[in-house]
N, C-alpha and C positions, 0 to 999 in steps of 0.2 A: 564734340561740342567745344566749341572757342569759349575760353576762359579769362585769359589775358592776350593784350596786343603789344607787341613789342615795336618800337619805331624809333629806324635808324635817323638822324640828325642829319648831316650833312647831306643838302638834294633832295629830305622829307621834309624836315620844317624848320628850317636854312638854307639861305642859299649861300655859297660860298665861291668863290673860284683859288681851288686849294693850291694851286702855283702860283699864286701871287699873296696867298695864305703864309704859306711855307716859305716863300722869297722873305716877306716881313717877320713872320715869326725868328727864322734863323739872324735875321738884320739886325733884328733885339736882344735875342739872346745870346748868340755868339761872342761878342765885343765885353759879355759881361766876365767871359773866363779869358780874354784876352792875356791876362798877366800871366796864365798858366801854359793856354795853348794857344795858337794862332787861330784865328778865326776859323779860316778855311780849313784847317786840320781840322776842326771843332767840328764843325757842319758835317767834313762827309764822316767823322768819326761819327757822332750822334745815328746817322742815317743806317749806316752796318751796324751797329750795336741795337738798333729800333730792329733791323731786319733778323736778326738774331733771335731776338725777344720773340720773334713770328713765327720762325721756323724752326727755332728748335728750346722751345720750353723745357724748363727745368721740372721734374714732378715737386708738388709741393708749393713751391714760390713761384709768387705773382713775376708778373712782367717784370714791373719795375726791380725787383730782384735781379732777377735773369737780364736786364739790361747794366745795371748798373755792375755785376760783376762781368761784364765783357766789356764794359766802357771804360773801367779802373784801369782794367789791365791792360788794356789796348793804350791809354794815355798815362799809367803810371802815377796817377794822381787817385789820393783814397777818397772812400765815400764820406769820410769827417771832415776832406775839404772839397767836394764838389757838391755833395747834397745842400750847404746851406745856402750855396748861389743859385740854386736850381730853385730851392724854397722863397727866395728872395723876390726873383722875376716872375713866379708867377702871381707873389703877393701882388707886388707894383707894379709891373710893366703888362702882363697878360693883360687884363682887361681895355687896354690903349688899344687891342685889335679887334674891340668889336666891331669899329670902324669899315669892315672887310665882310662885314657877317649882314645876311638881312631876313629878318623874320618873314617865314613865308604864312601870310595870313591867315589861309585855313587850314596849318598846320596845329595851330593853340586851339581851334574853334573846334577838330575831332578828339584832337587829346578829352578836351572839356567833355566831348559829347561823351565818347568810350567810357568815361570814368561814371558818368553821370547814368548809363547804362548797364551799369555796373559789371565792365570788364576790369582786371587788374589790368595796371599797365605798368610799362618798364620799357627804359633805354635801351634800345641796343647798337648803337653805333661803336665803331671799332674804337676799345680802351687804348687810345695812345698818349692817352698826356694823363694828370694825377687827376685826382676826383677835385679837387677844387678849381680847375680850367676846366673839366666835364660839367660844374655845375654850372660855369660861365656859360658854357654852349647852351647848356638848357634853358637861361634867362635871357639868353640872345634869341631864343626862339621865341618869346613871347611866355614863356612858364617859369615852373618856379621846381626847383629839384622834389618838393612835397606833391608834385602830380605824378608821380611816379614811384612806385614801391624800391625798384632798382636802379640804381646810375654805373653800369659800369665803367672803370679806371684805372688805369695803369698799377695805381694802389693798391689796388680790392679784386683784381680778377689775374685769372692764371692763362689767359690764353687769348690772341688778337685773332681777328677774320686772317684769311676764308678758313681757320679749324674748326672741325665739327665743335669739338669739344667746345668753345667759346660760343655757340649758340645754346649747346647743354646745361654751361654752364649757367647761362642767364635763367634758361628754364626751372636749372635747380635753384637759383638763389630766392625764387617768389614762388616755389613750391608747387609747381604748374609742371604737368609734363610736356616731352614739345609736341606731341600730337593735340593738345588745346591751347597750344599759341600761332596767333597771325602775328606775322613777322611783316611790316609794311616800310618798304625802303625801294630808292630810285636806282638800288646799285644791282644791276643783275648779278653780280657774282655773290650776292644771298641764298640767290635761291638754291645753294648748294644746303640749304637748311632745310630743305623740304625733304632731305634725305635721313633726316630723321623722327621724319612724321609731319615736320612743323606747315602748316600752309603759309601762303608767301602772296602778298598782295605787293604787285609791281606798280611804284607811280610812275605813270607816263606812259610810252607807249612800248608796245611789246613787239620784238623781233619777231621772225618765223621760227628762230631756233630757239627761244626763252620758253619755260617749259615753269609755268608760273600756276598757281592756282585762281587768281585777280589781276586785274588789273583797268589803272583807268588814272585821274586825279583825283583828290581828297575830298573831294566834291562826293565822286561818286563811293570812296570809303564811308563818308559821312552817311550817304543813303542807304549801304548797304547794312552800316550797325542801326539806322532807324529802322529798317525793316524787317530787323532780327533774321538777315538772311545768310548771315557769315558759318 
């Protein structure tokens, strides 16, 4: 029996085109540790130290942990002076890229319905940036971080996609096992989450080799939690 729904963000209920995402994000923030590293050091350093965080987690510490001790050392500069530039631009400058982001309408209107259905719900889009740009993404969507029990973030979780472990973990943090989570997202390399119970509702259309439990648009998710058929 489905308990809680989990739904990824970017390509569920955002649309985004994340290389031109990433082009501005890195355009903003790079130039802001300029006086330390060059830009372009910055970027692809950021990018191997994010790929780090992915592949090989620390036990214990979050991402952000596990990122920041490969990026110190990698650029020789401490976390007393890169963290509070880091803290600084997402204060001020993050939300300048909503501009890039567009809420996909009947993304807010299933969330609403789910809750109101009384599914738990929760985030599951991959924690790559801190929980206050995650909670950005969520009010770009049309929501509010309070429609959701869980926001996973770079901050608060220990593990990025596709590891098993970071769909467990989501499961564990709203106390749901994952055989009573649907997990609804446009990205097929999810459904590696069905490998541990969890069912997986594909938005869009489905390959011959996608190996999915659902799928359709949120139209038809909407239908499916009205007719209590999940």
């Amino acid at each position: 029996m489905i308990q809680a729904i989990l739904f990824d963000l970017e390509g569920t209920l955002i649309s985004v085109d994340m290389t031109v995402f990433m082009r501005n994000y890195l355009g903003i923030l790079a130039p802001r540790f300029a006086h330390l590293i060059s830009p372009d050091k910055f970027s692809k350093q950021l990018l191997k130290s994010l790929e780090t965080s992915q592949t090989d987690p620390k036990p214990g510490q979050t991402n952000m942990q596990t990122f920041y001790d490969d990026f110190t050392k990698a650029t020789g500069h401490s976390l007393l002076t890169l963290r509070p530039i880091f803290e600084e631009f997402y204060e001020s400058d993050f939300p300048a890229l909503r501009c890039l982001v567009q809420a996909i309408p009947q993304g807010a209107k299933v969330v609403e319905h789910a809750i109101q259905q009384g599914f738990i719900t929760a985030v599951a889009s991959n924690p790559v940036l801190p929980l206050s740009a995650m909670r950005e993404h969520v009010r770009w969507a049309g929501l509010t971080p309070e429609h959701f029990k869980i926001v996973p973030a770079f901050d608060n979780f220990h593990y990025l996609k596709p590891k098993l472990d970071f769909y467990s973990e989501v499961a564990g943090s709203i106390g749901v096992s994952p055989e009573s989570c649907l997990l609804v997202s446009g990205k097929s390399q999810d459904i590696v989450c069905r490998e541990l119970g969890m069912k997986m509702f594909l938005v869009g259309s489905i390959d011959s080799e996608a190996q999915t439990d659902y799928a359709g648009t949120l139209e038809d998710l909407f239908r499916l939690i009205s007719q209590k058929n999940l």
